[in-house]
C-alpha positions in Angstrom: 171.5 161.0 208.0 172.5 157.7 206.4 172.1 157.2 202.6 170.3 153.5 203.1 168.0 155.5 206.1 167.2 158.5 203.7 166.7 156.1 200.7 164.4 153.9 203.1 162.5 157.2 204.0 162.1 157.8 200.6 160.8 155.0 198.9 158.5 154.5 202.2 156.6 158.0 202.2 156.8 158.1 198.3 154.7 154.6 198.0 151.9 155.9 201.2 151.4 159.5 199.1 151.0 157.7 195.1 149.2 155.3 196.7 146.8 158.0 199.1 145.9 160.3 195.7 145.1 157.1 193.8 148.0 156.7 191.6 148.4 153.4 189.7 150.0 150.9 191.4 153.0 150.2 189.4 153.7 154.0 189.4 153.7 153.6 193.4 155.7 151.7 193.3 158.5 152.5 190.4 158.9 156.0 191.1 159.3 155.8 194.3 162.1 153.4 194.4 163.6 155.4 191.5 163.8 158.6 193.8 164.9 156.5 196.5 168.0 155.3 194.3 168.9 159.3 193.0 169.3 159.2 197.3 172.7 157.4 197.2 173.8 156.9 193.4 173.7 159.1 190.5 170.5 160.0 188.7 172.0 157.9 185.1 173.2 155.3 188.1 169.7 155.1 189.7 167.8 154.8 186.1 170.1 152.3 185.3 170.2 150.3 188.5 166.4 150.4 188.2 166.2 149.4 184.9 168.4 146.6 185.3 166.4 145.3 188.2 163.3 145.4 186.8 164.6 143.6 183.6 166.0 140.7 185.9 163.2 140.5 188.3 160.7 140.3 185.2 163.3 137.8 183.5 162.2 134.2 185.1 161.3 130.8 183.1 159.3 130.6 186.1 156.6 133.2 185.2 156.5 132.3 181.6 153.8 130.5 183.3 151.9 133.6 184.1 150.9 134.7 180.7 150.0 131.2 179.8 147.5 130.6 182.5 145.9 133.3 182.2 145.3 132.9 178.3 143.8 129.5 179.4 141.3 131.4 182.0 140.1 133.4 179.1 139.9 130.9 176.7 137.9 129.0 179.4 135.7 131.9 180.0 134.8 132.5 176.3 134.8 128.8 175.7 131.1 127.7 177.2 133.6 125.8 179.9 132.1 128.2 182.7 128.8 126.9 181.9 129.7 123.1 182.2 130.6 124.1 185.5 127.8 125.8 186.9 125.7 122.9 185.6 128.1 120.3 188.0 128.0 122.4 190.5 124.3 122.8 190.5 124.0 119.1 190.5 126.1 118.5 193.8 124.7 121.5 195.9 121.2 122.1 194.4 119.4 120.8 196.8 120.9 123.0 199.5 119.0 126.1 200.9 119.5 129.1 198.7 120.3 126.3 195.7 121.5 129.1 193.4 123.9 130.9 195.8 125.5 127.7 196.8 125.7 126.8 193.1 127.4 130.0 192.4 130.2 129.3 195.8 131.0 125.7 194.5 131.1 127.1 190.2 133.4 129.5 191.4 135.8 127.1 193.4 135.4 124.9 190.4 136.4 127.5 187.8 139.3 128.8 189.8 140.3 125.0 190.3 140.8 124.7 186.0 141.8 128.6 185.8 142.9 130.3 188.5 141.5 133.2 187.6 139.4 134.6 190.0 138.3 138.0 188.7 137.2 136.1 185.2 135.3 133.8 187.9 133.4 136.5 189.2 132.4 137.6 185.4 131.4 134.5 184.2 129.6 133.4 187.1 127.9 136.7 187.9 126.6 137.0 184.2 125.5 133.6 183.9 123.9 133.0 187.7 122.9 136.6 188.2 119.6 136.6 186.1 118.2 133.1 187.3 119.1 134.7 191.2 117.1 137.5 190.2 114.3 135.8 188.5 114.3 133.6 191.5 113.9 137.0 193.2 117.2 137.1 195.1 118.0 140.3 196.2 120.9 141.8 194.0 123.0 142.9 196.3 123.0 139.6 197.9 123.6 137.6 194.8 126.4 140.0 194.1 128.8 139.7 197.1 128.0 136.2 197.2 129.6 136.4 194.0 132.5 138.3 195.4 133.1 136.7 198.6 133.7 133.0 196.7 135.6 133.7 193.8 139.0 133.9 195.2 139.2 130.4 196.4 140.9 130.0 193.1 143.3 132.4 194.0 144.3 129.0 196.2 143.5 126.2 194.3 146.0 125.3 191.7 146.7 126.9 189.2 147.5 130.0 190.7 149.4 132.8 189.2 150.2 134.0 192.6 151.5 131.1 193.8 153.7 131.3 191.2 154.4 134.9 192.1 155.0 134.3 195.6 157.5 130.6 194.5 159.4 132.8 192.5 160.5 135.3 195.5 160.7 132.7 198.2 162.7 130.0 195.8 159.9 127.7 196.5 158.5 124.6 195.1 155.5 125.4 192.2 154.2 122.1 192.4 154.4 121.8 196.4 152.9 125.2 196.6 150.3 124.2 194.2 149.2 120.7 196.2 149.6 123.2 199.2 146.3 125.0 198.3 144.1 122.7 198.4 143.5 123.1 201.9 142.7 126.5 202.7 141.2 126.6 199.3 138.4 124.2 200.5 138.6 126.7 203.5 137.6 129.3 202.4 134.9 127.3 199.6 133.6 125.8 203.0 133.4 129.1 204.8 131.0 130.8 202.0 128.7 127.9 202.2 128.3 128.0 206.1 127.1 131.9 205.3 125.3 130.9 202.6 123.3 128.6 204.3 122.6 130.9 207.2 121.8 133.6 205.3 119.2 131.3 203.5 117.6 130.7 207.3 116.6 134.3 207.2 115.5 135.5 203.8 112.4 133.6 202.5 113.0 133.9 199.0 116.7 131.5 199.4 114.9 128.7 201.5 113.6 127.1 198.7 115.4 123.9 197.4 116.3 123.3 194.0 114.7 120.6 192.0 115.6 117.0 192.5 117.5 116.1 189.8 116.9 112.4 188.6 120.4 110.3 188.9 120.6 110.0 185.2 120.3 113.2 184.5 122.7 114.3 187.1 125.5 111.7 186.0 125.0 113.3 182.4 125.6 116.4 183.2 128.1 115.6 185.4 130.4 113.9 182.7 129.5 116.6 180.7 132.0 118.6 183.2 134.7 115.8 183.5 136.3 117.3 180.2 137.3 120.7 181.5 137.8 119.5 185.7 140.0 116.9 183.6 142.5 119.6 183.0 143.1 119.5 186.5 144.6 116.3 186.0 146.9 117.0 183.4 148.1 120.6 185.2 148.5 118.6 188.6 149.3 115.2 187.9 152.1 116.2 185.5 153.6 118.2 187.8 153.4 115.7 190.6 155.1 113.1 187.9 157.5 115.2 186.8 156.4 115.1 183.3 156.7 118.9 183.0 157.7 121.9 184.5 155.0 124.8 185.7 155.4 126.9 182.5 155.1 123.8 180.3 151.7 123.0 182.0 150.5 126.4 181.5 151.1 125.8 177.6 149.4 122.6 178.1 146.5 124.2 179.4 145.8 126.7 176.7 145.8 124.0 174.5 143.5 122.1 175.8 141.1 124.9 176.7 141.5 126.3 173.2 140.7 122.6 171.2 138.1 122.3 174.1 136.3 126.0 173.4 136.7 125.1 169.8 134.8 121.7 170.7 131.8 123.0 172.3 131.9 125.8 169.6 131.8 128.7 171.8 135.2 129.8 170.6 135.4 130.9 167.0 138.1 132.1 165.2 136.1 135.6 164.8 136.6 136.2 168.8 139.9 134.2 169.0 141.8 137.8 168.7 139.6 139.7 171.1 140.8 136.7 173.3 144.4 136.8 172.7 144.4 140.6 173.2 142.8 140.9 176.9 144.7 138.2 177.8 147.7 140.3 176.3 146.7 143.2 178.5 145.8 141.1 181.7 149.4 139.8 181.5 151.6 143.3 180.9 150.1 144.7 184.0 151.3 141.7 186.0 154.6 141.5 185.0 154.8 145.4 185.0 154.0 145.0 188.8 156.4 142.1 188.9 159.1 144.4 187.6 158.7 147.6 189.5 158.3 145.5 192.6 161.6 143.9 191.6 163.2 147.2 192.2 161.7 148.4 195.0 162.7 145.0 196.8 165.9 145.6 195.6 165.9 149.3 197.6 164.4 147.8 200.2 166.9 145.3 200.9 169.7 147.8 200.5 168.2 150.5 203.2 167.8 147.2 205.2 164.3 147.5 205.9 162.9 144.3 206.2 166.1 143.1 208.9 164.9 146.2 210.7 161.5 145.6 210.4 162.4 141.8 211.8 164.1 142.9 214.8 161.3 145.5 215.7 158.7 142.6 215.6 160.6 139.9 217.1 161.7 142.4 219.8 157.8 143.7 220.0 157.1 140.0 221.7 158.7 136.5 222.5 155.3 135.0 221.6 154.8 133.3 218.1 150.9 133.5 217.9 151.3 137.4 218.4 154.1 137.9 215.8 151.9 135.8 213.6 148.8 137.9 214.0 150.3 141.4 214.1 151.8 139.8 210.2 148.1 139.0 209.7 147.0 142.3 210.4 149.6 144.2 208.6 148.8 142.2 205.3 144.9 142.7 206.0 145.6 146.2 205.7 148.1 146.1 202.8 145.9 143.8 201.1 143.4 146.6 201.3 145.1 149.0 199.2 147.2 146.6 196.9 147.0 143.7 194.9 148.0 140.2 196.1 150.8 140.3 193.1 153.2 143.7 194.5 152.0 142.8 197.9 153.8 139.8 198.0 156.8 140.5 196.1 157.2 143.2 198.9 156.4 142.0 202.1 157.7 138.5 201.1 161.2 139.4 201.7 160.5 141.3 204.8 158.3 138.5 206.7 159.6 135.6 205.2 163.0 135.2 207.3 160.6 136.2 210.3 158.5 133.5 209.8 161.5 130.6 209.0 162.9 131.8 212.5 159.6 131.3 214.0 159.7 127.7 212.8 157.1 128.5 210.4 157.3 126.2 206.5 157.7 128.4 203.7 155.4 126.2 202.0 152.7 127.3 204.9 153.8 131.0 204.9 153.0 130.6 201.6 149.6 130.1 202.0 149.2 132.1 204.6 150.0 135.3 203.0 147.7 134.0 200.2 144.7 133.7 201.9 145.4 136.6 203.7 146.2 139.3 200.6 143.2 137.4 198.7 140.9 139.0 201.3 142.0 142.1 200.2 140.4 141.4 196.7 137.0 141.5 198.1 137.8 144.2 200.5 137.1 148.4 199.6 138.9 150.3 198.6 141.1 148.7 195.9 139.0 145.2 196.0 139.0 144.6 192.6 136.9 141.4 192.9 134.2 143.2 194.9 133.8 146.0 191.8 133.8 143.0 188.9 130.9 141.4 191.3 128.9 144.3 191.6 129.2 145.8 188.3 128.3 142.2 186.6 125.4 142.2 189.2 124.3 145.5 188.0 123.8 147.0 191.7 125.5 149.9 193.6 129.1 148.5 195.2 128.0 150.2 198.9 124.6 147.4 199.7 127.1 144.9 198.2 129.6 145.8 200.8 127.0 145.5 203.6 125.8 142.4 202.7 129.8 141.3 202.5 130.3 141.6 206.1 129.6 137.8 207.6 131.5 136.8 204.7 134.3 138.6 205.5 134.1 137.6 209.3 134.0 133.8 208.4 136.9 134.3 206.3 139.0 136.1 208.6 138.1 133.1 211.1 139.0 130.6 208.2 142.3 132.9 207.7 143.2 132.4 211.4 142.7 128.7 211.3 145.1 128.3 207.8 147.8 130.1 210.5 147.5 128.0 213.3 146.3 124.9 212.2 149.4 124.1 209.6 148.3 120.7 208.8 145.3 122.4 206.9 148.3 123.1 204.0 151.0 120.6 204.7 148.4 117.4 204.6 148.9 116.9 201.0 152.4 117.9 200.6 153.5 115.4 203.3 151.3 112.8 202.5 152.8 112.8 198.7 156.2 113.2 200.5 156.9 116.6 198.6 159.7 118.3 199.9 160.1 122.4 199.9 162.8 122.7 197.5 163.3 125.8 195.2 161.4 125.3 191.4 
């Protein structure tokens, strides 16, 4: 047998098994393509090969931006800026049926729109809205994948660490993708309020309205907000002017989350560290899947799977919608057992070229794979999302996966129309006449 084919056998079987006992994820994935390499080099070749790939693929100016955002996302969550939030968005959608859970859908879109960090979404908003829900006498499980099902809209909506991810293996614009997400960002925010609201037609105690809120108070609390959605601003609009770079921004964001925390004295120098350090650990398990994703792309392209894997599915059909959705379906169900971060440093390479020869912009692709592996956040068994929600909530994950199911439809119908609608994501870019050059 070939070297590449046994190699490809390998590293394939190797990453189904780890993953099938429940192995961590960058284990999976680094042994794996370690063995794979003892296949057709030396053992010292192969550790050395691998080392050197993870080194370089972890080695990017680019995803110096990565451990700055999501410093900012914790500031933000320890700095009362969730709050602020919550307050807007209960202002704009209160007086929707099933007030709170709309509140908590719009909170989360605007917390992932300053952070991008959608599992610290989850947390703040499930321990901040989950008490009133339940005093309002929401049921828990309910409240919880309510919770779940909205919070990784700011997996879309800029900043995004995995848009940075996925720019960095497709040699894609930052800021493009970043403009890019608004779109199917407001999907998939829009989505969660359509269930919302027909869920609140059948359960009695989510038909109730909030509270009209007089206009001055509303336009107090509102500017209240306008310091941390401000950020926003500076992130976007710096980007857009070519004032700084993606990594620069990030630095610009802890900043200002850090003097703003500081400002509304929920950050104190006593839980500063605490901070710092989860931030710390958030970060080295990213770029530890960054780097042993890095090698196993590397053994992937070598045993020339992904041009195989190309000429299977464009020999499969002629038709692009069907390549398209067979792509869907294979990331729903990668998405289900990995995060969006290894996921698309993997399949990238394999379904990018696929997509380009279909015609399809990288820029969109982009997107597309997104929305699609952000699904598998909220999705059992890895879901990681879903278990933050429920565990914030205080309820058993299995009635919280029930009452996930119309979520989960309307965002699969919102997935399909971010594929075959492209102008969702490239209404921004070409109306600022960004072009789809690499960072």
């Amino acid at each position: 047998m070939d070297p590449a084919m046994i190699a490809g056998v390998i590293l394939i079987a190797g990453v189904v098994v780890l993953i099938g006992i429940g192995a961590p994820i960058g284990i999976a994935i680094g042994l794996p393509s370690i063995l794979a390499l003892v296949a057709v080099i030396s053992p010292d070749q192969a550790v050395f090969v691998a080392s050197q790939r993870m080194f370089t693929g972890a080695s990017s100016f680019t995803l110096l931006a990565i451990p700055f955002f999501v410093l900012a996302g914790s500031l933000m969550n320890t700095g009362g800026i969730a709050g602020k939030l919550i307050d807007a968005a209960k202002v704009l959608v209160g007086r929707m049926p099933g007030s709170l859970a709309q509140t908590n859908v719009v909170a989360n879109a605007l917390f992932g729109s300053v952070s991008g960090a959608a599992v610290a979404s989850a947390a703040a908003m499930g321990s901040t809205l989950g008490p009133r829900e339940r005093k309002e006498g929401y049921d828990p499980s309910v409240s919880a994948a309510v919770n779940a099902a909205s919070a990784p809209s700011g997996m879309m909506i800029p900043p995004s660490n995995t848009l940075i991810v996925y720019s960095l293996v497709s040699s894609t614009s930052v800021a493009t993708l970043f403009v890019a997400g608004y779109g199917p960002g407001l999907v998939w925010m829009l989505a969660c309020i359509a269930v919302v609201a027909l869920i609140s037609r059948r359960r009695p105690e989510m038909r109730a309205r909030g509270e009209r809120v007089p206009l001055g108070l509303a336009l107090k609390t509102l500017a209240k907000a306008v310091p941390s959605i401000f950020m926003i601003v500076i992130v976007i609009g710096g980007l857009l002017a070519g004032f700084f770079t993606a990594t620069e921004s990030a630095v610009i964001a802890v900043v200002y989350s850090l003097v703003l925390g500081l400002i509304y004295r929920q950050l104190t120098l006593k839980n500063l560290p605490d901070v710092v350090a989860g931030a710390a650990r958030t970060t080295a398990v990213v770029m530890l899947l960054v780097a042993v994703s890095s090698a196993l792309s590397w053994v992937l392209s070598y045993a020339t799977i992904p041009q195989t894997i190309a000429d299977a599915l464009l020999g499969l059909a002629d038709s692009k919608t069907v390549i398209l959705l067979l792509m869907m379906v294979i990331l729903l169900i990668v998405g289900a057992f990995m995060d969006p971060t290894p996921a698309i440093l993997i399949f990238t390479p394999i379904f990018l070229p696929i997509a380009l020869e279909l015609g399809v912009d990288p820029i969109h692709f982009g997107l597309m794979i997104t929305f699609n592996l952000s699904l598998g956040t909220i999705t059992p068994p890895v879901g990681n999302i879903l278990f933050v929600a429920a565990k914030v909530g205080d309820v058993r994950v299995e009635p919280v996966i029930k009452a996930m199911i119309p979520f989960f439809l309307a965002l699969v119908v919102g997935l399909l129309l971010v594929v075959f609608i492209p102008q969702i994501t490239m209404f921004l870019p070409d109306a600022l006449g960004m072009v789809t050059e690499a960072p």
